[in-house]
Wavefront OBJ file of the C-alpha trace (Angstrom):
o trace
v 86.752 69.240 -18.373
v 86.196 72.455 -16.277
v 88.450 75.170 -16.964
v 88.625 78.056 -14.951
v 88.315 82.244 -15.934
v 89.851 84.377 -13.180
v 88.597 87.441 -12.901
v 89.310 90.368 -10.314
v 87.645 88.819 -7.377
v 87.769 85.319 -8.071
v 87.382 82.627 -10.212
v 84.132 81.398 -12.586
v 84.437 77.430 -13.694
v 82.900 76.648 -16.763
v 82.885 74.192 -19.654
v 83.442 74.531 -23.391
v 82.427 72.541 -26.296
v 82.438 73.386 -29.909
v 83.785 76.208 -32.485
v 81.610 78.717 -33.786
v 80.250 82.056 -32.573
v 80.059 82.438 -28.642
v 77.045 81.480 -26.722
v 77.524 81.830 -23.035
v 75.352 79.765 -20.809
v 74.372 80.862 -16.899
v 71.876 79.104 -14.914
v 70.282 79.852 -11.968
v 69.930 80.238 -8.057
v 71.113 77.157 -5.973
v 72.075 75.044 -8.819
v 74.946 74.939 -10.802
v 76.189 74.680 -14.842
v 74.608 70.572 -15.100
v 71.186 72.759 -15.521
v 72.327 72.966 -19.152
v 73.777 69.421 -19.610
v 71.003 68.274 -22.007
v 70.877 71.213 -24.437
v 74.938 71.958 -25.010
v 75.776 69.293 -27.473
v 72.657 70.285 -29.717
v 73.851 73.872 -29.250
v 77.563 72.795 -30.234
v 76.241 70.807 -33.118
v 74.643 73.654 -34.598
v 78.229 74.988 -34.831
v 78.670 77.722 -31.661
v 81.133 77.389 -29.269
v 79.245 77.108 -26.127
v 80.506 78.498 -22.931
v 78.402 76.780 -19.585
v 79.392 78.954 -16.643
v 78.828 78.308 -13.066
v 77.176 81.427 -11.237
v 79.929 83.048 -8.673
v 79.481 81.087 -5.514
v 78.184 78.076 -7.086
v 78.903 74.868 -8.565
v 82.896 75.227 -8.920
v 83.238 78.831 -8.695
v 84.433 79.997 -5.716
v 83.200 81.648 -2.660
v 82.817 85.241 -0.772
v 82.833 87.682 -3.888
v 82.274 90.936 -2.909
v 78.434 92.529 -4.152
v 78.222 95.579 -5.692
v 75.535 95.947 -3.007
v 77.752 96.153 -0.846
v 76.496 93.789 1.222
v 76.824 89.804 1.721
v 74.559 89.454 -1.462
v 74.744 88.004 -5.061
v 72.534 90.263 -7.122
v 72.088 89.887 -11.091
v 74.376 93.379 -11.651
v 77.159 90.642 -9.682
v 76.524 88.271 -11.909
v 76.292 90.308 -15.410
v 79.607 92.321 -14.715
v 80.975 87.923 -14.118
v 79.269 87.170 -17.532
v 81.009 90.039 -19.117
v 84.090 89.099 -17.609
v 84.173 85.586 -19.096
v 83.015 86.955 -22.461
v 86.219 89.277 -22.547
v 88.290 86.596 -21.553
v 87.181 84.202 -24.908
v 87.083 87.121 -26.799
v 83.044 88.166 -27.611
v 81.305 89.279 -28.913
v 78.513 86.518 -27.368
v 74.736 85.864 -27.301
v 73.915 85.233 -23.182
v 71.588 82.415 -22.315
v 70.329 82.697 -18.880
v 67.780 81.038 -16.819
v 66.253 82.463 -13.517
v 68.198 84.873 -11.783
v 70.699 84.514 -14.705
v 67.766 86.123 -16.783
v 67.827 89.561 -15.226
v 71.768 89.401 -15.545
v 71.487 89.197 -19.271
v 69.548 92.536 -19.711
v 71.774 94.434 -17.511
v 75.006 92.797 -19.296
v 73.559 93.667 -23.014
v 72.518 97.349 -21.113
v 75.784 97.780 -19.840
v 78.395 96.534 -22.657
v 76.079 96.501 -25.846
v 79.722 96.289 -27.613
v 80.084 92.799 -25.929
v 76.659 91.573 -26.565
v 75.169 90.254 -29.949
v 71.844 89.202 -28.400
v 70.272 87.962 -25.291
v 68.127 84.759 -24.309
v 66.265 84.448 -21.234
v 64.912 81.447 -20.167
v 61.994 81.561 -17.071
v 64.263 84.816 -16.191
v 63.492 87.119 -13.159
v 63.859 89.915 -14.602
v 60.926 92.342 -13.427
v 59.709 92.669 -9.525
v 57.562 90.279 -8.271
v 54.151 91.075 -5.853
v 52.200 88.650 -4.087
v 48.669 87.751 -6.150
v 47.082 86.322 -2.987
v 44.125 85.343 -5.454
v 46.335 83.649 -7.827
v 47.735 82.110 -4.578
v 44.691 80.548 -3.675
v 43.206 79.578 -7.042
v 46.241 77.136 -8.512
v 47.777 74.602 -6.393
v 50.878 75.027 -8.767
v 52.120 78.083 -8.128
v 50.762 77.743 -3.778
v 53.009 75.054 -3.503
v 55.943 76.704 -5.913
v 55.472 79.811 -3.446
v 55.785 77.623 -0.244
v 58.932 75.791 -1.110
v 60.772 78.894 -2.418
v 59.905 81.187 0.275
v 60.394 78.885 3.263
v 63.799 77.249 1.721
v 65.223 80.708 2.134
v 63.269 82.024 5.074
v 64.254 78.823 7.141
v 67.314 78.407 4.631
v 65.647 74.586 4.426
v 67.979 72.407 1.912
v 64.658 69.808 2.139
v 62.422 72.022 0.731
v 64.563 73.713 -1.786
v 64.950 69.537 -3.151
v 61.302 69.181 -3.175
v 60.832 72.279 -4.944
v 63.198 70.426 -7.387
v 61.953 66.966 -7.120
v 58.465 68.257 -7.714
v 56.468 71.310 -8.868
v 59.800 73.127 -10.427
v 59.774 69.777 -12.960
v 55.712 68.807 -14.059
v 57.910 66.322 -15.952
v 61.304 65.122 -15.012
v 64.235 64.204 -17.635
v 65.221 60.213 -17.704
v 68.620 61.396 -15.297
v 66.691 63.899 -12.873
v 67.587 61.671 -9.821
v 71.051 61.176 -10.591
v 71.120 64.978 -11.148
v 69.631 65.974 -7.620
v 72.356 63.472 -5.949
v 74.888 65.578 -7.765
v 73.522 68.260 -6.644
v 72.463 67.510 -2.692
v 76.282 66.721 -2.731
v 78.242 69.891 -4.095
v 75.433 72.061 -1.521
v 77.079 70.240 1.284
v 79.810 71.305 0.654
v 81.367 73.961 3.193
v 80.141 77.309 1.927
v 78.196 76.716 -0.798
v 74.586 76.486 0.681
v 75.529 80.009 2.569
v 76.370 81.287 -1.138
v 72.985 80.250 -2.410
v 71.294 82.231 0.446
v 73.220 85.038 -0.680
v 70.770 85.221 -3.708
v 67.772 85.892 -1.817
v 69.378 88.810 -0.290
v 68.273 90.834 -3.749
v 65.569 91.990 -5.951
v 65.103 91.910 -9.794
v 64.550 96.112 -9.392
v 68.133 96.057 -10.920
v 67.448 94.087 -14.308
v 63.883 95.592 -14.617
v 65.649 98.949 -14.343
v 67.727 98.173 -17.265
v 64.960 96.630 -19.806
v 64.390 100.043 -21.777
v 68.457 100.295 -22.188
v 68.758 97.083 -24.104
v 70.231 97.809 -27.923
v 70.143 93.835 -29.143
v 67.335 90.930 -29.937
v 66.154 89.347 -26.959
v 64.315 85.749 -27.143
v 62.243 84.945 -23.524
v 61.646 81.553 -23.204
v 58.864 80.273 -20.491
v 57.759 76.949 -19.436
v 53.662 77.484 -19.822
v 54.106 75.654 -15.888
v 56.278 77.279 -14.123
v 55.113 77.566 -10.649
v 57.474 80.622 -9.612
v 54.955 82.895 -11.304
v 50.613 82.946 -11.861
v 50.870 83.844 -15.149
v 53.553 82.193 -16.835
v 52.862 83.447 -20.153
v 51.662 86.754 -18.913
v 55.524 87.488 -17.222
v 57.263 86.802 -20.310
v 54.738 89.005 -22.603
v 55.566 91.663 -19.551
v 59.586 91.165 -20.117
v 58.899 91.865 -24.036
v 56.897 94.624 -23.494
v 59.359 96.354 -21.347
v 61.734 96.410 -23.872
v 62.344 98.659 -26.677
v 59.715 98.144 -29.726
v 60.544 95.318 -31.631
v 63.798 94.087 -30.184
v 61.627 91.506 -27.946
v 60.061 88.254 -29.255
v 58.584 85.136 -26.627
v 58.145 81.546 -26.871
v 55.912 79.303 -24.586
v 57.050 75.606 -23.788
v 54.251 73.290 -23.335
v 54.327 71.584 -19.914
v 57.753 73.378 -18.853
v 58.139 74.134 -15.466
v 60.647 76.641 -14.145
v 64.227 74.338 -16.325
v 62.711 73.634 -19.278
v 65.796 73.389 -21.416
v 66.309 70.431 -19.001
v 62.949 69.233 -18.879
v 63.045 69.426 -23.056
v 66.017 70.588 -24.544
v 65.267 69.386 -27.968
v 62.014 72.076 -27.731
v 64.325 74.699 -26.568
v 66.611 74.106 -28.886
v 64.786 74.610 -31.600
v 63.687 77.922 -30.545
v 66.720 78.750 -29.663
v 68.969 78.086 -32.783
v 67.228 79.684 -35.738
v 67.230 82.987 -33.123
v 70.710 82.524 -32.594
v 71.593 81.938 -36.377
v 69.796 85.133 -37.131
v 71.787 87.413 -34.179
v 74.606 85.827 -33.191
v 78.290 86.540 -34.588
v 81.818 85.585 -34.928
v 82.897 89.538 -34.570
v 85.767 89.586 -32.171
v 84.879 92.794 -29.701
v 88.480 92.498 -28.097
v 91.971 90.923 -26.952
v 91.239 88.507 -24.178
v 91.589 90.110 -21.079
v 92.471 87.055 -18.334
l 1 2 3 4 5 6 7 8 9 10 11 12 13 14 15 16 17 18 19 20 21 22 23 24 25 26 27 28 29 30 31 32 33 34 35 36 37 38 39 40 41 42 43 44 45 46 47 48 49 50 51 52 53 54 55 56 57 58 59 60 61 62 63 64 65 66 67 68 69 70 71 72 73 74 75 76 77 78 79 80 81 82 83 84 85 86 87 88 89 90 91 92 93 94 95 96 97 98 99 100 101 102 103 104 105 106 107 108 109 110 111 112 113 114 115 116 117 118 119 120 121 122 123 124 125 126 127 128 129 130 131 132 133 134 135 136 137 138 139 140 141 142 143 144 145 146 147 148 149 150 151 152 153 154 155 156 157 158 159 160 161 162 163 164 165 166 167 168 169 170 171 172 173 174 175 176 177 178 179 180 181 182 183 184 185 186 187 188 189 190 191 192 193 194 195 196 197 198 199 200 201 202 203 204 205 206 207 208 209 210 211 212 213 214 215 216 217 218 219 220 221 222 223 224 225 226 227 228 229 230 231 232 233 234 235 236 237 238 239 240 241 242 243 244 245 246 247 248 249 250 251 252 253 254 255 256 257 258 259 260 261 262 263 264 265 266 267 268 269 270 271 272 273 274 275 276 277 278 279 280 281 282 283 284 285 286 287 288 289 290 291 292
């Protein structure tokens, strides 16, 4: 059942299943909290209370936030200061799972409220600028046609190729409900407003997470998916995100024939790399009265 956390500027839907420490779940860009629908009874069952969030603007969140960019934009600072919002509200402290853009937001929520934040997980995150690699572009087919989709669906703001980014090279292997899940999907980004919010998202840079890597105080798990075609290197990006942080705070995990939602594509995998990391950092230390 979703339940709703109002916060100064609107209102963040989420889901929440299970007793335990908090674990706070955010997906990414142009999707919406079903990313995670495969891996939050395992993480429930391993006794956290888990917290699935839709990302302002998406899924049943609502619309027209203001930025801090001051500009028609959802940037990962937007969405941290959100994630730190719903974390007051059930009380934190919380580990952060996000995926994608949601990736970037963790650092800069554990940078910015280290008080609120036992630990951080990122999952295929953008969290450091991207540059072309023309010769990485012409080499693998993968990460050509990953490149095509994602530029031109927000250059021509093109729902068909954002779906066969989806329907293709974003999932080398799909889970048993995938087609159900894209229905769902093509269906909520009809609705008025919410493909303009997506756009927002390409309206900003990861310059804001990477800026925040060395101020991260907590254990940080990056998970990749060894084929994601949104970057050349796969493995190489989330080695970079570990290195950026501060000496030994930073471990990474590759997920053998994950694309760019692997902890849809094979949640039991990322589960298991997930909860002995989360048994280890996270806690049931209340940071504060709820706040909403």
């Amino acid at each position: 059942m979703t339940e709703y956390v109002a916060l100064e500027h609107g209102r963040i839907a989420c889901d929440v299943t299970g007793d335990g420490p908090l674990v706070v779940l955010s997906h990414g860009m142009g999707t919406w909290r079903r990313d995670f629908r495969h891996l939050v009874a395992p993480l429930a069952a391993a006794g956290y209370r888990v917290v699935n969030v839709d990302m302002r603007g998406h899924g049943e969140s609502t619309l027209d936030w203001p930025s801090v960019t001051g500009k028609a934009a959802i940037s990962r600072t937007d969405v941290a200061l959100d994630l730190l919002g719903v974390i007051r509200h059930f009380g934190g402290r919380a580990v952060i799972v996000g995926h994608s853009l949601s990736g970037g937001s963790a650092t800069i929520a554990a940078a910015e409220a280290p008080e609120l934040v036992s630990a951080i997980i990122e999952i295929n995150p953008f969290t450091l600028t991207q540059s072309i690699d023309l010769g990485a572009m012409l080499r693998d087919r993968r990460h050509r046609r990953g490149m095509f989709e994602l530029v031109g669906t927000q250059l021509l703001k093109s729902p068909r190729l954002w779906f066969r980014y989806l329907d293709g090279v974003a999932y080398p292997t799909q889970p048993a409900d995938h087609a159900d899940y894209l229905t769902e999907l093509r269906a909520l980004l009809e609705r008025p407003g919410r493909w303009a919010e997506f756009m927002k998202t390409g309206k900003t840079t990861p310059a804001d997470a990477a800026a925040r890597l060395p101020e991260v105080r907590c254990p940080a798990l990056v998970i990749m998916g060894a084929q994601d075609p949104d970057y050349p290197r796969p493995e190489d990006e989330g080695r970079a995100i570990v290195a950026g942080l501060p000496a030994g705070l930073g471990q990474y995990a590759l997920v053998d024939q994950g694309g760019h939602y692997p902890h849809a594509q094979f949640p039991d995998r990322v589960a298991e790399l997930m909860i002995p990391f989360l048994h280890r950092h996270a806690t049931g230390k209340r940071a504060g009265s709820v706040s909403n």
